[in-house]
C-alpha positions, 0 to 999 in steps of 0.5 A: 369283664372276661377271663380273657379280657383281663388276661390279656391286660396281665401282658403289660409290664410288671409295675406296683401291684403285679410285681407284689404277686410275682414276688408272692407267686415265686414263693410257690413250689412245684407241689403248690402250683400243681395243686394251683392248676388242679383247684383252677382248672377251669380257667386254664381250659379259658385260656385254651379256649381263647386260643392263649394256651394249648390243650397239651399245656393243660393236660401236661400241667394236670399230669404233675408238671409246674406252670411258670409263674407268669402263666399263674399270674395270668390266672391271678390277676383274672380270678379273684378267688385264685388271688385269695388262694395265692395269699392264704397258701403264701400266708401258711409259708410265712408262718411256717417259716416263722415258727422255724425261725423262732425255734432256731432261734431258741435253740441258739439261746 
């Protein structure tokens, strides 16, 4: 199946599975989804090519400016290696955030 095949089955509504990566892809930042853009470069050049997206868009988005998430869950649902991206960069928050919490945590004690 093509990029633009499943892309175009990204448009239906968010339900189970899609809603899990929504929720995944919102706990990106700016920095992350330019990095996103950068690493997945060529299926957002798919897109153009499939007339979903503009050239202006790429060039905007490869030049510092965040892609909306629904744009990335576009690539997600598409690209596997952008899912396996997607987890492990959420992956590396969480235990982030874990460890923060856990040293706050101590400090109260």
């Amino acid at each position: 199946m093509s990029l633009t095949e499943m892309v175009s089955k990204a448009n239906s509504p968010v339900e189970g599975k899609e809603k899990d990566l929504v929720f995944l892809i919102s706990m990106l930042d700016k920095e992350d989804k330019i990095e996103f853009v950068r690493t997945f470069e060529s299926d957002f050049w798919s897109l153009v090519e499939n007339k979903m997206l503009t050239k202006t868009a790429v060039y905007k988005f490869l030049s510092g400016y965040a892609p909306s998430d629904e744009r990335i869950l576009r690539i997600v649902e598409a690209d596997g290696e952008a899912r396996k991206w997607l987890i492990e960069r959420v992956k590396e928050k969480a235990k982030k955030a874990l460890q923060i919490i856990s040293e706050m945590e101590a400090e109260e004690e």
